[in-house]
C-alpha positions as CSV (number, residue, x, y, z in Angstrom):
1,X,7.8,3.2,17.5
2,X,8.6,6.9,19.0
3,X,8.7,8.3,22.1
4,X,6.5,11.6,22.3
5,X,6.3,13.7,25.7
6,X,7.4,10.7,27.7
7,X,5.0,8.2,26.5
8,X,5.1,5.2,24.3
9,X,3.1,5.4,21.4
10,X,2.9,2.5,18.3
11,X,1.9,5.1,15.1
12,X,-1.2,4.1,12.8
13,X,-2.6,6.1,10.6
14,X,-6.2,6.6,11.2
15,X,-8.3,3.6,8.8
16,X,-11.7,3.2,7.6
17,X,-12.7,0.4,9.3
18,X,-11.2,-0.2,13.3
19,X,-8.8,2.0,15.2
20,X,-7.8,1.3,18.8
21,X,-6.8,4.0,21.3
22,X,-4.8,3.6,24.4
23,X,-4.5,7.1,26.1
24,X,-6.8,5.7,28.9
25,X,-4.5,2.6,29.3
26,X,-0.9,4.4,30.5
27,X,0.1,5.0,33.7
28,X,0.6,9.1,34.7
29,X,2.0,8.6,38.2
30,X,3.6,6.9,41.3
31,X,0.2,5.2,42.4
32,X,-1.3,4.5,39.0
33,X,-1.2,1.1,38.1
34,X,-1.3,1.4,34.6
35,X,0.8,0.7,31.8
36,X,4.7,2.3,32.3
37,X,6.7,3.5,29.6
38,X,9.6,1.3,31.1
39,X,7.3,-1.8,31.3
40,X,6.1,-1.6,27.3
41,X,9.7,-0.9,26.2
42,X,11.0,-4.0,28.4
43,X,8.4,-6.1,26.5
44,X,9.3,-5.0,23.1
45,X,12.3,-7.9,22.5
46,X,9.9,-10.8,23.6
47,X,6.9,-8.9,21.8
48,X,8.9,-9.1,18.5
49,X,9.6,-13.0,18.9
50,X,6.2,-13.4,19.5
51,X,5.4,-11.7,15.9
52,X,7.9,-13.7,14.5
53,X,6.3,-16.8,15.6
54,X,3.1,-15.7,14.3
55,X,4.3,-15.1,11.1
56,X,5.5,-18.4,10.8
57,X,2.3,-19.9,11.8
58,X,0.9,-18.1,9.0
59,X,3.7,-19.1,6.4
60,X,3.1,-22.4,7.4
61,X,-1.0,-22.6,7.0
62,X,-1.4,-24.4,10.2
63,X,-4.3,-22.5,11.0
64,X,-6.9,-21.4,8.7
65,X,-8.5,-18.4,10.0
66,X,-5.3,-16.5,8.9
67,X,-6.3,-17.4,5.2
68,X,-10.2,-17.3,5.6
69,X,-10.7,-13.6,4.9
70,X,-9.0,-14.4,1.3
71,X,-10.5,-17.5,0.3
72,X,-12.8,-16.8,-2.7
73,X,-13.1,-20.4,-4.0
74,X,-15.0,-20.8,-0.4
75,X,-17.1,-17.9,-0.8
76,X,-18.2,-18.6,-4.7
77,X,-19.4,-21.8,-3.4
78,X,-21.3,-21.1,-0.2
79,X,-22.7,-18.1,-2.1
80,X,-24.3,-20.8,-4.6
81,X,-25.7,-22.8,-1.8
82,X,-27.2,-20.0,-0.1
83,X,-29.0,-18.8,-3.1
84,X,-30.5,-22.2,-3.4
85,X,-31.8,-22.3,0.0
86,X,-33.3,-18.8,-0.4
87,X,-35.2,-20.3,-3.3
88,X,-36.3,-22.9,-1.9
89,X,-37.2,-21.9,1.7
90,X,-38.1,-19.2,4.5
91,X,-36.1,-20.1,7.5
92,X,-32.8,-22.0,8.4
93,X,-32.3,-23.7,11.7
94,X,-28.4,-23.4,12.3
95,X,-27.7,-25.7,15.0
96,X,-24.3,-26.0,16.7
97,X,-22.6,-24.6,19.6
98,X,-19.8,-22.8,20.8
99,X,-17.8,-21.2,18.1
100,X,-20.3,-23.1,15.8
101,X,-22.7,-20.9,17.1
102,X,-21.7,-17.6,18.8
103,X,-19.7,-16.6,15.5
104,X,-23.0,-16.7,13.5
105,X,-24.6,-15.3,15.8
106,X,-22.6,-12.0,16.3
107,X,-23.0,-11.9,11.9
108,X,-26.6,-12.3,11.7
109,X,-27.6,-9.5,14.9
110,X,-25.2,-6.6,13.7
111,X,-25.8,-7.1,10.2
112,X,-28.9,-8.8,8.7
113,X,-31.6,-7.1,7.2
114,X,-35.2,-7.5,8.6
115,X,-36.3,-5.8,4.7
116,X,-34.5,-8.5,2.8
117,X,-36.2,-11.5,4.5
118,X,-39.7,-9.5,3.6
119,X,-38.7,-9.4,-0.2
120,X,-37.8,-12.8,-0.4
121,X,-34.4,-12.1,-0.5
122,X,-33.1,-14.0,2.9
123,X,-33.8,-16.3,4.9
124,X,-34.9,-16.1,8.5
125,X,-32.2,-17.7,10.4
126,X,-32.5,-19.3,14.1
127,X,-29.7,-20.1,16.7
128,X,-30.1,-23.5,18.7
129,X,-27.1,-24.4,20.5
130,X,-28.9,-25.4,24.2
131,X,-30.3,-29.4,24.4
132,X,-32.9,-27.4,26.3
133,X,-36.1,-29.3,26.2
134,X,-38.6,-26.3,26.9
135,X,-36.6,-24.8,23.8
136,X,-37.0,-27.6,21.6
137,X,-40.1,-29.0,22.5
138,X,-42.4,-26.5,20.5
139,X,-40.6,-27.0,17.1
140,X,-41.8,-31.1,17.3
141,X,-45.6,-29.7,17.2
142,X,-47.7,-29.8,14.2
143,X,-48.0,-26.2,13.5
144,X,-43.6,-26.5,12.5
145,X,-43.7,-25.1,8.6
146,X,-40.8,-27.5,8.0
147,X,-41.5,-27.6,4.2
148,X,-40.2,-24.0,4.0
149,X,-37.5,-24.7,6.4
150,X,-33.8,-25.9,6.2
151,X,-31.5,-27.0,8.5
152,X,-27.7,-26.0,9.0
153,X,-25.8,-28.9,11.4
154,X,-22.5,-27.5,12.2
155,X,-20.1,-29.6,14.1
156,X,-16.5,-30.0,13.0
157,X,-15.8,-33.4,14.9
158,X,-19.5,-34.7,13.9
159,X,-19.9,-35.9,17.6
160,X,-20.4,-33.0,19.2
161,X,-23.2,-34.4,22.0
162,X,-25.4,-31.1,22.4
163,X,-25.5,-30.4,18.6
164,X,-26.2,-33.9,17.8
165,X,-28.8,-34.4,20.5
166,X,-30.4,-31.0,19.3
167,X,-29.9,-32.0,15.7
168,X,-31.3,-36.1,15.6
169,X,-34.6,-34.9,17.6
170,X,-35.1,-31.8,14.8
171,X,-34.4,-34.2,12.1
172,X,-36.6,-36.2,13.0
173,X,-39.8,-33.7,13.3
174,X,-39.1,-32.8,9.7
175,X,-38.7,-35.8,8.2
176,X,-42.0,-36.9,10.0
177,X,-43.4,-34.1,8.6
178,X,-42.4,-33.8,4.8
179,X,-41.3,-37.3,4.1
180,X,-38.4,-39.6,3.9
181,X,-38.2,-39.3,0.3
182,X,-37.8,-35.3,0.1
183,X,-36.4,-34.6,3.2
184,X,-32.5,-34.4,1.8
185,X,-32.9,-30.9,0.4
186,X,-33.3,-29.5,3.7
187,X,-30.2,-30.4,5.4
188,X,-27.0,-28.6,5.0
189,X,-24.2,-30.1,7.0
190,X,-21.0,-28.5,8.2
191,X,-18.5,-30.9,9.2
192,X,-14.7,-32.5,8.6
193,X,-15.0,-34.3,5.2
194,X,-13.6,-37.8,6.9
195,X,-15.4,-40.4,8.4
196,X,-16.8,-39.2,11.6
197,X,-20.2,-40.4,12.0
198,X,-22.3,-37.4,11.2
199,X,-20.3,-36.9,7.7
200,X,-21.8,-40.5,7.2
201,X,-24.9,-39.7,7.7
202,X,-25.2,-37.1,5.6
203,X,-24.0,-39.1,2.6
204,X,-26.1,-41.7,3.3
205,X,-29.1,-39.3,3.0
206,X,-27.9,-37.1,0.0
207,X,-27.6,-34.3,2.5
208,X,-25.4,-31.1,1.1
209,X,-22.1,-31.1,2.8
210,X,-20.3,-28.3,3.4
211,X,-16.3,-28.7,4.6
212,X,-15.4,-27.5,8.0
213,X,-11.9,-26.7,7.7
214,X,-9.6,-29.2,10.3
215,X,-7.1,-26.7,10.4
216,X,-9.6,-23.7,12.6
217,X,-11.2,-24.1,15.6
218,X,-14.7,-23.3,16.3
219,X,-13.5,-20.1,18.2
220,X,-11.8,-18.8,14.9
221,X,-14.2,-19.9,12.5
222,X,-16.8,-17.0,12.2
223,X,-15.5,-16.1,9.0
224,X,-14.8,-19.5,7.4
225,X,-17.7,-21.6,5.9
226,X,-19.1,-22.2,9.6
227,X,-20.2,-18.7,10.1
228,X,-20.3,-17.9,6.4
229,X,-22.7,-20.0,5.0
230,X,-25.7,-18.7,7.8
231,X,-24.5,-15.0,7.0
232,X,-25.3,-15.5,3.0
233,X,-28.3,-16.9,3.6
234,X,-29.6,-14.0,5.5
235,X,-28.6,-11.8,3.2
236,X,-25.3,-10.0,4.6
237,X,-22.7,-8.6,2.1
238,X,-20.4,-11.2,3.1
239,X,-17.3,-10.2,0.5
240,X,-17.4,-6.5,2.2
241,X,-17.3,-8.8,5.8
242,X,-14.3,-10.6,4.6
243,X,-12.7,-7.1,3.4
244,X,-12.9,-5.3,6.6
245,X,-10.9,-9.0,7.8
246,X,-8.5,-8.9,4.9
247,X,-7.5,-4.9,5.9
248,X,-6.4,-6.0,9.1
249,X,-4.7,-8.9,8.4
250,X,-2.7,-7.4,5.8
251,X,-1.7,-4.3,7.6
252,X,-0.6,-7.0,10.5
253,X,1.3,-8.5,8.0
254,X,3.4,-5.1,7.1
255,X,3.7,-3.9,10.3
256,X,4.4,-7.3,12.7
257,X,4.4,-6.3,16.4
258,X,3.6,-2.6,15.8
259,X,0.2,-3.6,14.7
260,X,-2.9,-2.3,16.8
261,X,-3.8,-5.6,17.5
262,X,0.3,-6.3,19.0
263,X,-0.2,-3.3,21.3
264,X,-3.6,-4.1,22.6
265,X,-2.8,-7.7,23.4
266,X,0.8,-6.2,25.1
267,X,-1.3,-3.8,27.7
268,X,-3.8,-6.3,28.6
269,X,-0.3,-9.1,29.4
270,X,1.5,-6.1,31.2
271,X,-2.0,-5.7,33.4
272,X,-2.3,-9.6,33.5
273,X,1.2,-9.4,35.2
274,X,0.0,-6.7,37.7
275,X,-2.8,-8.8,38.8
276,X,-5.5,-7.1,36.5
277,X,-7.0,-11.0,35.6
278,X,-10.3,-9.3,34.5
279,X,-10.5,-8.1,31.0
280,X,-14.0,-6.4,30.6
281,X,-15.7,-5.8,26.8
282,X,-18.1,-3.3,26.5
283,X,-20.0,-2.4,23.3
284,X,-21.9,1.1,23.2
285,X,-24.4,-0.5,20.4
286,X,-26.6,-3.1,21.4
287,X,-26.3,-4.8,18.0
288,X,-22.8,-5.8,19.1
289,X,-24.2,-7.4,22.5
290,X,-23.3,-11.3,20.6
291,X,-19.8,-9.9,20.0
292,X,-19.2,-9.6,23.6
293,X,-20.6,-13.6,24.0
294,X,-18.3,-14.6,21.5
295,X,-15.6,-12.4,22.9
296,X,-15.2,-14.5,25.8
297,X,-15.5,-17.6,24.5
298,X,-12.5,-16.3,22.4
299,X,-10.6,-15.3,25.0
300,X,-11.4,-18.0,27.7
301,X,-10.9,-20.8,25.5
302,X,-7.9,-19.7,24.0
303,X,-6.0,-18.3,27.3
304,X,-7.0,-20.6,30.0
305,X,-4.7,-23.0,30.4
306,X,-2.0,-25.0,32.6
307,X,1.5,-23.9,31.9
308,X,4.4,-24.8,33.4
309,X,2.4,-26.4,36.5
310,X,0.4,-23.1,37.1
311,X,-2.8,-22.4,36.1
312,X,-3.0,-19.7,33.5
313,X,-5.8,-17.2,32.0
314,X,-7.7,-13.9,32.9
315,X,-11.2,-13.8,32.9
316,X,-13.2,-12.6,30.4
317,X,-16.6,-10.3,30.8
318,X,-18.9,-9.5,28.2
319,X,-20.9,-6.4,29.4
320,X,-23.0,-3.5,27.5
321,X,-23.3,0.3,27.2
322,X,-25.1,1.9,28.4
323,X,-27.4,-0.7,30.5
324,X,-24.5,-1.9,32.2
325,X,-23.5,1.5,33.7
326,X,-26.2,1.1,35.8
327,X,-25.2,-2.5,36.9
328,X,-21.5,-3.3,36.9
329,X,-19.7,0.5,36.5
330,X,-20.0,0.6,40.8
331,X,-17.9,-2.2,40.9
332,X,-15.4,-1.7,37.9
333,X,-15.0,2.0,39.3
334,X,-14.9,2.4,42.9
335,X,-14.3,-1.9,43.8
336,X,-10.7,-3.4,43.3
337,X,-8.9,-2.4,40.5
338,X,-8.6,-6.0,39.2
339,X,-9.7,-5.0,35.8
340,X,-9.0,-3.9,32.3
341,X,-12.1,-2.3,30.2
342,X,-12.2,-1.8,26.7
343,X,-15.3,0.3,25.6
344,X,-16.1,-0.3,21.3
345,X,-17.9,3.1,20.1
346,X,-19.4,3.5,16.8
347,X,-18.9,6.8,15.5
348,X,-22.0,6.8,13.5
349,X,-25.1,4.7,13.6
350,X,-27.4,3.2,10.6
351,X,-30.5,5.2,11.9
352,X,-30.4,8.0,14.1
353,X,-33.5,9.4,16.8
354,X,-33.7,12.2,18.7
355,X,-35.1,13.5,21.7
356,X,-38.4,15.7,21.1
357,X,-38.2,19.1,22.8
358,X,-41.0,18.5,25.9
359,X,-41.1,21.8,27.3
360,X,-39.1,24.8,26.2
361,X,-40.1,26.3,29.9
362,X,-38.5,23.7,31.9
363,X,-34.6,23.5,33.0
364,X,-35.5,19.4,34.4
365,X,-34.9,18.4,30.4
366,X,-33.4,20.8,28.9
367,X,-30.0,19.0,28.5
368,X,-32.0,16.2,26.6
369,X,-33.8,18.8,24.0
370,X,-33.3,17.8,19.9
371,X,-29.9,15.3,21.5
372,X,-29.9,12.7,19.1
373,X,-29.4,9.5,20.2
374,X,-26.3,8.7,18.8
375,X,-25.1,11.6,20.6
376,X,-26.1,10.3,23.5
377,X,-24.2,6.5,23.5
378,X,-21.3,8.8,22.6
379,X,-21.3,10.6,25.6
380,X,-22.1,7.9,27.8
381,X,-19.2,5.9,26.3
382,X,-16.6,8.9,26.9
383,X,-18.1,10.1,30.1
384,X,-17.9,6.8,31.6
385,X,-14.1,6.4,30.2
386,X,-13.4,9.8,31.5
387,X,-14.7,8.9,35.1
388,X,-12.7,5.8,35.0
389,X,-9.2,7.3,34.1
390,X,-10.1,10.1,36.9
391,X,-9.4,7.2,39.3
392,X,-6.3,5.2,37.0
393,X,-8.5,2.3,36.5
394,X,-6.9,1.0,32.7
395,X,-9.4,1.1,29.8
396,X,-9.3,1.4,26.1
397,X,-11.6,2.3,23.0
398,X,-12.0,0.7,19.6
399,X,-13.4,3.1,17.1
400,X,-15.4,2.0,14.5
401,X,-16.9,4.3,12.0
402,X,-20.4,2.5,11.9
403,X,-21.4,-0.9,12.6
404,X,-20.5,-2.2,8.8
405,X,-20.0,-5.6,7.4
406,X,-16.5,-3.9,7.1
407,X,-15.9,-2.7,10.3
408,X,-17.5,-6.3,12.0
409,X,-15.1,-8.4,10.0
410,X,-12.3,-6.3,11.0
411,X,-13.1,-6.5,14.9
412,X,-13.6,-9.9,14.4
413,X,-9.5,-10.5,12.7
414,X,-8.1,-7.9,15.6
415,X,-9.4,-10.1,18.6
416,X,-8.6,-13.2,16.7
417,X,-5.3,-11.8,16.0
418,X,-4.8,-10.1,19.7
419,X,-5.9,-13.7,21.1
420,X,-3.0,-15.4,19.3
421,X,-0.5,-12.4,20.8
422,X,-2.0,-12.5,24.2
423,X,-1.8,-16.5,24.5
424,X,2.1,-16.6,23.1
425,X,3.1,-13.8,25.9
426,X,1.5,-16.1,28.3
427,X,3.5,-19.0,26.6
428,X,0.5,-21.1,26.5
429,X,-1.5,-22.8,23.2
430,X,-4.1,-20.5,21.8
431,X,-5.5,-23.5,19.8
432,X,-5.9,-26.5,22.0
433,X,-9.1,-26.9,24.3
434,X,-8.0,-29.6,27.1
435,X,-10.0,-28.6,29.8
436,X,-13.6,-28.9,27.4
437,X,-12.2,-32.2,26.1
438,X,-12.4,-33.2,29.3
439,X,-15.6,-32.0,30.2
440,X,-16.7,-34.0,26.8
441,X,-16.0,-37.2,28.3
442,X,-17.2,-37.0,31.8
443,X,-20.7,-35.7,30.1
444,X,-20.8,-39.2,27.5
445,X,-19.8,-41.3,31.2
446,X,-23.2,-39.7,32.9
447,X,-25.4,-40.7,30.0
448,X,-24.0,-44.1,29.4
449,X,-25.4,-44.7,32.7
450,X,-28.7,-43.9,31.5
């Protein structure tokens, strides 16, 4: 840690994959609410304790997702799986929801390959996490090509009502439709290997199990089998994923509380504290829209909580540049400054357009002439971070060099890791779900009444 020109900085070196800056998040002035020098040096002792403890959760292997970026045992087998239902099929149905979902989700839009479906080479993969009839009633018609499709049942418990409700009524389609006998080849179930009732099933119909860790969540699980096993089958370079992970958490592991991910996690508790209870995500690449969805189950879940008698949490909001400039900026720049914005910017993008010179006589367009498109989200995401700090309103930027299987599976370790940070300032469990469990049971009480 140093002190330069009377501000606090934390020094990292410039990386390949994520790097987060704070200029925009530190206070200038008498009546800017922003992040003080004081206040971050204050919070250094209990800061350190709280890197301490995470340390020892990680010593201790309570919770998986620390490990999952280096677990190659896991990825050599879900790799072979994968490759079989490539062989054998054209679409996977992955149905879960929650983390069993969203993680997958965020994989497949910002990284699969329309081209490798085309040659054969991945599978089409399909999200159902809603017991929306209108959503599932056209898969029980006729014209279903369930010989050519697979199904992925994720739920750790194995009771999980939605996915199960979702999951029996699908089931039941396909085995109408290609037989008792040869249905068990299309199921792939991911679940604890104990005896919960869905595990049970699936050995009682040869189904392919696949282990859902006990020790991760949903929330954490995009990079274990649960979000793994989807991104193989649609074709995504899933060891250059889990490098992009394994950079960050090894560079946490050198450099403890002065870790990007330590300092990011400290601002947003010191604007928690000054009643900033709104933490706003906003991706400038459209690709990354799912990350902001799984975002805020990440950090609702994990931060919402009753401690000590009070009830504890900001509120997370998934938004998008540049479409949501033109819906939510108004009140996140001129309404009450109750909020904390971080802005992700790719540096580069996979494919690149630009704007064809209209008319070489006219001044209306001029400023648009040969600007490439990448240019342009660029701009819009700086512009709209300058306009922002021109009135003191606390935001950040995570820098990624392009949206990468590298640079996704680091984003996705720094939140998990900034989570874990965040949720141990606030002295509450990161890992524990009460308030869901809750809603679980009043859910089965309404349809027992059925």
């Amino acid at each position: 840690m140093c002190i330069t020109n009377n501000r606090l900085f934390i020094r990292e070196l410039m990386k390949p994959f994520l790097t987060y800056q704070d200029t925009n998040m530190w206070s200038t002035g008498e009546n800017d609410q922003r992040t003080t020098l004081e206040e971050m040096q204050k919070l250094q002792p209990k800061l350190q304790e709280v890197s301490k403890r995470i340390t020892l959760l990680q010593e201790t292997g309570e919770h998986y997702f620390f490990e999952a970026p280096f677990d190659r045992e896991v990825v050599n087998h879900l790799e072979c799986l994968a490759n079989q239902a490539i062989k054998k099929f054209k679409q996977l149905l992955v149905i879960g929801t929650g983390g069993s979902s969203l993680g997958g989700s965020v994989l497949i839009q910002s990284l699969a390959d329309e081209s490798s479906i085309q040659k054969n080479k991945a599978l089409n993969i399909l999200f159902f996490s809603n017991p929306d009839p209108e959503i599932i009633a056209p898969w029980l018609k006729n014209t279903v090509d369930w010989k050519h499709t697979a199904i992925n049942v994720i739920s750790k418990s194995g009771t999980t009502a939605e996915v199960m409700a979702i999951f029996l009524t699908l089931r039941k389609a396909l085995i109408k439709s290609v037989g008792q006998k040869a249905q068990s080849i299309h199921f792939f179930v991911t679940t604890e290997l104990n005896e919960n009732p869905l595990h049970k099933l699936a050995l009682k119909n040869g189904y392919t199990c696949i282990e859902h860790k006990t020790t991760i969540g949903g929330r954490f699980s995009v990079l274990s089998s649960v979000g793994l096993f989807p991104a193989l089958c649609a074709g995504i370079e899933v060891k250059k994923l889990l490098k992009g992970a394994q950079w960050i958490e090894e560079t946490h592991r050198r450099k403890g509380s002065l870790h990007s991910s330590a300092l990011f996690a400290a601002h947003h508790y010191l604007a928690y504290q000054k009643k900033k209870p709104i933490h706003v995500i906003m991706p400038y690449a459209q690709k990354l829209s799912l990350f902001g969805q799984w975002y805020r189950q990440l950090w609702a879940e994990s931060l919402g909580k009753i401690s000590g008698g009070s009830f504890i949490g900001p509120t997370p909001v998934a938004s998008l540049g540049t479409v949501d400039q033109h819906s939510q900026m108004q009140l996140y720049h001129q309404g009450p400054d109750d909020k904390v914005i971080t802005f992700i910017e790719a540096e580069k993008f996979r494919q690149d357009v630009y704007v064809p010179i209209v008319d070489k006589d006219s001044n209306s367009f001029c400023y648009l002439n040969d600007v490439s498109l990448t240019d342009f989200m660029r701009a819009s995401c700086r512009g709209t971070a300058k306009a922002l700090t021109k009135d003191n309103r606390a935001n950040g930027v995570i820098i990624i060099p392009s949206i990468s299987p590298e640079s996704v599976g680091a984003l996705i370790q720094f939140y998990e890791i900034a989570v874990v940070y965040m949720a141990l300032l606030l002295s509450v469990d990161p890992f524990n779900q009460p308030g869901v469990e809750e809603g679980k049971k009043q859910i089965r009480k309404q349809l027992a009444k059925k």
